[in-house]
N, C-alpha and C positions, 0 to 999 in steps of 0.2 A: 741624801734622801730626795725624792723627786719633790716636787712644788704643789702647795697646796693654798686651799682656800678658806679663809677664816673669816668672821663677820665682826663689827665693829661693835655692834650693840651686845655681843655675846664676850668679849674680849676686857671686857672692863670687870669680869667680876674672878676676883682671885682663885676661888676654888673649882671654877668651872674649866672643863678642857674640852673643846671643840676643835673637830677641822672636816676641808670635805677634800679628799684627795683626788689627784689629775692624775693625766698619764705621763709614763717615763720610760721610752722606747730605749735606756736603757735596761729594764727590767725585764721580766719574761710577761709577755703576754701584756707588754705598755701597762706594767704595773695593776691587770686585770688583781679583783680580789674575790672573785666569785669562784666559790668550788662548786657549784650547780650545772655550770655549763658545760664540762667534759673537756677543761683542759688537765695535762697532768698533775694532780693534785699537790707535789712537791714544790715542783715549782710555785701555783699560788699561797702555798703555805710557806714557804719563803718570803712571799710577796709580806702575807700577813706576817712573817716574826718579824720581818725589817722594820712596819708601822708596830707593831707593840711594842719594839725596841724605845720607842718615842713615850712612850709611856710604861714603863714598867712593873708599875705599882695597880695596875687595871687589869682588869677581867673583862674581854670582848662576850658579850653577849649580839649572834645571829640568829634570823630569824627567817626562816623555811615562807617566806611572801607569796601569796596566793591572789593578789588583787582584792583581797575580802576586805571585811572592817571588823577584823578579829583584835582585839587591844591585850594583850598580856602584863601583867605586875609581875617583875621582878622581883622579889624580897628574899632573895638570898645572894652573898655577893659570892656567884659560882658563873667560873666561866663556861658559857654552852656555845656552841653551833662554832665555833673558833677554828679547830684543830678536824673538826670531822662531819661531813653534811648531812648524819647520822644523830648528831646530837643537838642540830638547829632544833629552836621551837618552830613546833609545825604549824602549818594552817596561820597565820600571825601578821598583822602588818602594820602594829605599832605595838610600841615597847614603850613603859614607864617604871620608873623607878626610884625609890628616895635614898637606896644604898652607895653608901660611896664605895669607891674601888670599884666600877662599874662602868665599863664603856658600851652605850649602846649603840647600836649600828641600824645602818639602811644601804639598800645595794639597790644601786638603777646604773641605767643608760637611757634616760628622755624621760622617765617618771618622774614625779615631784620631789625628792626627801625636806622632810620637815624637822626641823629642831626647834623641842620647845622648853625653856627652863622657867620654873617657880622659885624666886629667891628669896622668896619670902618662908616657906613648906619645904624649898632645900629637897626642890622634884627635879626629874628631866626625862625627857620623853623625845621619842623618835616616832616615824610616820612615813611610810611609803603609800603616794597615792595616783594613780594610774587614773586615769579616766573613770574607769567600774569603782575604783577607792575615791575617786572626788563624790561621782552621784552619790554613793550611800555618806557624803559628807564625815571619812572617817578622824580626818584633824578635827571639826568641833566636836565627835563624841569621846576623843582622845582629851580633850578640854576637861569634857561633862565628866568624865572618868578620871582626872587628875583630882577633880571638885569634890567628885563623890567619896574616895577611898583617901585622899591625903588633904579635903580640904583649902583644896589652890581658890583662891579668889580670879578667875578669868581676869581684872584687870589689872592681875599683878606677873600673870605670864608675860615672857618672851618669847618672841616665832622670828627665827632664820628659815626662810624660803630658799635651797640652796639650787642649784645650777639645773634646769631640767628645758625640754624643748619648751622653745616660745609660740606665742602665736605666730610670730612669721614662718615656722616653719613645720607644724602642726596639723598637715591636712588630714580631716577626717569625711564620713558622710552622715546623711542626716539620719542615719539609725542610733549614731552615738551623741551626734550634737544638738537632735531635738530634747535632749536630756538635762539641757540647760538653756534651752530657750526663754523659761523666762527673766535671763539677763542679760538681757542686748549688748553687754557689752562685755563678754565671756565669746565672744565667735564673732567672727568677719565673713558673711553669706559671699562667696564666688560665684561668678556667669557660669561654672561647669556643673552647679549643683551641690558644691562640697562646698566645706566649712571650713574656716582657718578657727581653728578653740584655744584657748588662752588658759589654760591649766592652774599655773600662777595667781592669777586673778582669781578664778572660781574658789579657790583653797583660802588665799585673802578675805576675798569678800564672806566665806563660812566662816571663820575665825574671827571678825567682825560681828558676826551676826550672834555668836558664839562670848560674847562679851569682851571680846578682848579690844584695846587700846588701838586704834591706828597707828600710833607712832611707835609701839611695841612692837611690829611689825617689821622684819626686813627681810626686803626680796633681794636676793644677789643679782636680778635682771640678766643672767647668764644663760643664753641657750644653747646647751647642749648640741642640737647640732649646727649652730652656725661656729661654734668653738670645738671642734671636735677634734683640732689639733690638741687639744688640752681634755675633752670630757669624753667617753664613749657615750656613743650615740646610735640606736639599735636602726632609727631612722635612714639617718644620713648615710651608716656604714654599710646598711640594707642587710640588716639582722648578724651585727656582729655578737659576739659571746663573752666583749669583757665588759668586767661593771666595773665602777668605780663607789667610793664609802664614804658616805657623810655620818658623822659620830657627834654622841657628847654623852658627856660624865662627871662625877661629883668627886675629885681625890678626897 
């Protein structure tokens, strides 16, 4: 199985199973696992039996990402969007759940994926958040919504920040970056008029704000495109079409 990435602060609790997956140019499509982009569907569904292999006992649940701050509850352990891009939940771009036998997922190449587990309420929740999903701050309503329907205490969550572009490699302009102006240290102002945005950070510092623990917090500090040997990156590859899948679930 190709190499993967896994967080330390998440690794210590026996029922939980997390990983975020790299590429593996021996695989087809470098271990791409996206059926949205118009590679042969066989092949990425091979991609994905080989990771479910890894876990057997789970139900991948995918989710049709629209950049929104749409949050969906799980509460049936049924596997959707897996096997056919026809059955992803639509319109979606975090996922929580308190069922075990349940793997949730998130698909990027330079988007943020966020993993957040309650081990106290025996939650976990996933998060894809794009620039348009940072502004509408969709990780701390994913919080607010853990709190409200399963009763999570914010400072009893954990948050894996896992692999996404960094600000070194990040350029935007100010149509997207006055959007976070007011925190100087969310963007690096360039002499060309663009902005270097710091994604990472912005999602931190909401999740902060959002009640959660600073040292609950772990940033894998990975940027997707300066590791692009290892992570796709839509950026650097100049709009390639594989993603790669940060997950977690409750066996």
């Amino acid at each position: 199985m190709p190499q993967v990435y896994t967080f330390k602060s998440l690794e210590s609790y026996p029922k939980l199973v997390h990983q975020v997956t790299q590429k593996d140019d021996t695989q087809a499509y470098a271990f791409s696992l996206a059926l949205h982009t118009n590679e042969n569907p066989a092949d990425i569904l091979a991609n994905r039996a080989a990771l479910q292999a890894q876990f057997p006992t789970m139900r991948f649940v995918v989710a049709n990402q629209t950049h929104s701050d749409h949050i969906t509850i799980i509460d049936k352990p049924i596997e959707q969007g897996w096997r056919a891009l026809e059955t992803a939940i639509e319109d979606c771009d975090a996922l929580i759940t308190d069922q075990s036998g349940i793997m949730l997922t998130v698909l990027t190449a330079d988007c943020v994926p966020i993993l957040l587990f309650d081990p106290v309420q025996k939650v976990v929740a996933t998060v894809h958040a794009g620039w348009k999903g940072t502004y509408q701050s969709i990780a701390a309503k994913t919080v607010q919504k853990m709190h409200t329907i399963f009763q999570s205490d914010p400072q009893d969550i954990r948050v894996a920040i896992a692999p996404s572009i960094g600000v070194c490699c990040y350029e935007v302009g100010e149509e997207v970056a006055r959007h976070f102006f007011d925190d100087p240290e969310a963007y690096i102002a360039k002499e060309n008029g663009k902005y270097m945005l710091n994604l990472p950070h912005i999602n931190q510092q909401q999740l902060l704000k959002a009640g959660l623990e600073a040292d609950h917090i772990e940033l894998s500090g990975i940027c997707t495109a300066c590791e692009v040997d290892s992570y796709f990156s839509y950026r650097k590859e100049q709009g390639c079409s594989g993603r790669f899948m940060s997950m977690i679930g409750l066996e």
